[in-house]
MIDO-487589 format. One line per 5 residues: number of its first residue (from 1); for each residue x, y, z of N, C-alpha, C. Coordinates in Angstrom, 1 decimal, decimal comma, padded with zeros to 4 digits. Each point is the difference from the previous one (the first is absolute). Layout:
N
NUM) X:Y:Z:X:Y:Z:X:Y:Z  ...
//
This chain:
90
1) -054,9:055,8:025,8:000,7:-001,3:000,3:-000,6:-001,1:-001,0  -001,2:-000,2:-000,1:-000,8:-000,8:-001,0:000,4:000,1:-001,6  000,4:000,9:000,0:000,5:000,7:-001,4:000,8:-000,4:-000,6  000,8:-000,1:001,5:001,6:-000,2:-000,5:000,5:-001,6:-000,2  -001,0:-000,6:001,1:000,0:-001,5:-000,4:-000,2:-000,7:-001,4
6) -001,6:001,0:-000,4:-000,2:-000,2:-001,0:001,1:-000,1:-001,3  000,8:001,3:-000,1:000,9:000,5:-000,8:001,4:-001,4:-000,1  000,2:-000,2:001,2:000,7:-000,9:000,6:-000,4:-001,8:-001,2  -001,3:-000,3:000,6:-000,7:-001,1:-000,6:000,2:000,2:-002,1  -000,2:001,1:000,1:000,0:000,1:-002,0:001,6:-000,4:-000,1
11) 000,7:001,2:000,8:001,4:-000,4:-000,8:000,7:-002,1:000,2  -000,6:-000,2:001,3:000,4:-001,3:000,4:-000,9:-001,2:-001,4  -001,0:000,4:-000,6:-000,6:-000,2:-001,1:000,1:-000,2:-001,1  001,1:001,4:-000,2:000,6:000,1:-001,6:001,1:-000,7:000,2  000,8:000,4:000,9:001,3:-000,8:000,0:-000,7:-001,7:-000,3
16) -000,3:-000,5:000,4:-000,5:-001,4:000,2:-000,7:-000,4:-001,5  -000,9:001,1:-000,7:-000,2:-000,2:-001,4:001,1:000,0:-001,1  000,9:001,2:000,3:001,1:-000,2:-000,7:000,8:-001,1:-000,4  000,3:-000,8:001,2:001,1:-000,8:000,2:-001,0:-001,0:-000,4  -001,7:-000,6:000,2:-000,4:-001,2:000,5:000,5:-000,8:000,9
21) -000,4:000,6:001,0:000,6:-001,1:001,4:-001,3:-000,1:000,5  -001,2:-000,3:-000,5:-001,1:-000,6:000,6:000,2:-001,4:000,7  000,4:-000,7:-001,1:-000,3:-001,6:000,7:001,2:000,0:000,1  000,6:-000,2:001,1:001,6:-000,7:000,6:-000,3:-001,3:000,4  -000,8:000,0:000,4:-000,3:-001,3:001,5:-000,1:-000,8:-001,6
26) 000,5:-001,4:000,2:-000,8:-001,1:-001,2:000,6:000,6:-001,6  000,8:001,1:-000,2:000,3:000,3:-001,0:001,2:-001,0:-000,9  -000,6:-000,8:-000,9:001,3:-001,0:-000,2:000,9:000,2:-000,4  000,5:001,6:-000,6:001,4:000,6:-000,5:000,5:000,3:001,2  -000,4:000,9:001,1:001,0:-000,3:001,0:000,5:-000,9:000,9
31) -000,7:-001,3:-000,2:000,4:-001,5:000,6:001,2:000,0:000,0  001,1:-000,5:000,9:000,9:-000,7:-000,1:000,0:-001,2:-000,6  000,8:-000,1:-001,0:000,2:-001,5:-000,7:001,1:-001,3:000,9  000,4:001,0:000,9:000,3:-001,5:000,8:-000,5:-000,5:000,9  -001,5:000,4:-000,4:-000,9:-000,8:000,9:-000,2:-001,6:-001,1
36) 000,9:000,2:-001,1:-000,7:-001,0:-001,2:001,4:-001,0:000,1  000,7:000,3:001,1:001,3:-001,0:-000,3:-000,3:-001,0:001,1  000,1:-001,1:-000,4:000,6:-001,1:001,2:001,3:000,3:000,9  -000,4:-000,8:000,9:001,1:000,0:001,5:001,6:-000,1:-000,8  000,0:-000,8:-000,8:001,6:-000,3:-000,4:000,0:001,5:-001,0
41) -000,6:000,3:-000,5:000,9:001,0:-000,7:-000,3:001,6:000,2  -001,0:-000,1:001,6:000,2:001,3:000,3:000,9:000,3:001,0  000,6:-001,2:000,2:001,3:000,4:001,3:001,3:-000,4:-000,9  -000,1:-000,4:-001,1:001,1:-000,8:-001,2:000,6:-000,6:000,5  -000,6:-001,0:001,2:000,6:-001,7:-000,3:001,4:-000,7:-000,6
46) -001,1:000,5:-001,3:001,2:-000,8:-001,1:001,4:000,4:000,1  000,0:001,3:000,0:001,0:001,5:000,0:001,1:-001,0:001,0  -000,6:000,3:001,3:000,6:-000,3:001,1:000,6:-001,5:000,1  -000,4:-000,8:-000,6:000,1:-001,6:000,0:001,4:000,0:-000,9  -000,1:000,6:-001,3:000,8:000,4:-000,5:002,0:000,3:000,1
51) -000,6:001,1:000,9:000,9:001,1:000,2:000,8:-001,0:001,6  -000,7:-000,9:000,7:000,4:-001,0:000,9:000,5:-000,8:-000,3  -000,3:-000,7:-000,9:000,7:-001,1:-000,7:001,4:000,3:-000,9  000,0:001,1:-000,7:001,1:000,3:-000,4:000,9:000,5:001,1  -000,1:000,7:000,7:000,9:-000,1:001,3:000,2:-000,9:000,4
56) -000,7:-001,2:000,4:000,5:-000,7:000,7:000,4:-001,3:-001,1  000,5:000,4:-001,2:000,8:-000,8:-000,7:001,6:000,7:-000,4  000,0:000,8:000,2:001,1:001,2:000,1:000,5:-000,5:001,5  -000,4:-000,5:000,7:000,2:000,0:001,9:000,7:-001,2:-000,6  -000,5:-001,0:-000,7:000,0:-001,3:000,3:001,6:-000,1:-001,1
61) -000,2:000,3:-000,7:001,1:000,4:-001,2:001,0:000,2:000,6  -000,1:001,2:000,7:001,3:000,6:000,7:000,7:-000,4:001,1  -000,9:-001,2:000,6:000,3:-000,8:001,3:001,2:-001,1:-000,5  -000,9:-000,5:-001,3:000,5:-001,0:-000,6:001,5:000,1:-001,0  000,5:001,1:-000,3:001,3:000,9:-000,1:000,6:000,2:001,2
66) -000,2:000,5:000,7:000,8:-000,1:001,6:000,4:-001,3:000,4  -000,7:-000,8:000,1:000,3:-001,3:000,3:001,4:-000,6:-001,4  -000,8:000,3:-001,0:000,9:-000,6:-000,8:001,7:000,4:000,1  -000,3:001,5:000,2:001,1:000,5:-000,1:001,2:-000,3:001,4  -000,3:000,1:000,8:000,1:-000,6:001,6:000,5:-001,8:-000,7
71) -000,7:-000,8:-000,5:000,8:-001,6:000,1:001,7:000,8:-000,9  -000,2:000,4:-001,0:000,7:000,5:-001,1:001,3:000,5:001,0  -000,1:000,8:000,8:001,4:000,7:000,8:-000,1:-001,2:000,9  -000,6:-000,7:000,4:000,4:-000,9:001,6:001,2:-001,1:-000,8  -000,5:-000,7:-001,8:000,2:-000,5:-000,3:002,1:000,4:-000,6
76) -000,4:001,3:-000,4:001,5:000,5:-000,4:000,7:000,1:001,3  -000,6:000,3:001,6:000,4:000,4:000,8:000,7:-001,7:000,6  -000,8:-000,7:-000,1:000,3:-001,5:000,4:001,0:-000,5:-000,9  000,1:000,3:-001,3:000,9:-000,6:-000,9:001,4:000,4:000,4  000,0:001,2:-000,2:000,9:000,7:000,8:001,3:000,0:001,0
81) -000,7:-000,3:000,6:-000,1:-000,7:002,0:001,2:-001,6:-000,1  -000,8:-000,5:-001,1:000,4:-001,5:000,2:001,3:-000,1:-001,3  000,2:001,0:-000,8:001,2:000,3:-001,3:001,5:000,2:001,2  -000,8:001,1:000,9:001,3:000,5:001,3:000,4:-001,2:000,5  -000,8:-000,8:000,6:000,1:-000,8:001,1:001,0:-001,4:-000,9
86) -000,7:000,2:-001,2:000,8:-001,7:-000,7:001,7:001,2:-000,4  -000,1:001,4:-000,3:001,5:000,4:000,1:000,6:-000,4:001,0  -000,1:000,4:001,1:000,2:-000,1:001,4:000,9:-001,3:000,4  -001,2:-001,3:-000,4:000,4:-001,0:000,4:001,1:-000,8:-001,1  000,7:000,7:-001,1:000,6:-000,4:-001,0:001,0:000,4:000,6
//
């Protein structure tokens, strides 16, 4: 049983020399680098600020087309209306 532990411990040894995975813990190549980003550009902020504002100028745009479009027929619709009515009374 002792033996086999032992046998056990060498191979778990080489593997580990092979590769160098001694120091993991504190190793600064496997650090995540977005530990080195600020709040705004590790959730992208900007991105998002962005991508909201152009929507909601697209919203605003398109509101502002509906409306326009809407006086535009009320106005032919009204013109209309009152061309009949001066027939009418002729």
């Amino acid at each position: 049983m002792y033996t086999l532990l032992l046998a056990n411990e060498k191979r778990t040894y080489d593997f580990n020399s092979q590769f160098k995975c001694f120091s993991v813990i504190g190793a600064p190549h496997l650090r995540s680098s977005a530990r080195d980003l600020n709040f705004f550009q590790y959730h992208s902020i900007d991105v998002i600020t962005l991508l909201l504002g152009s929507l909601s100028v697209i919203i605003w745009v398109g509101i502002k087309l509906a409306k326009l479009c809407c006086r535009v027929v009320c106005a032919l619709c009204k013109s209309k209306s009152t061309e009949s009515k001066l027939k009418k009374n002729k």
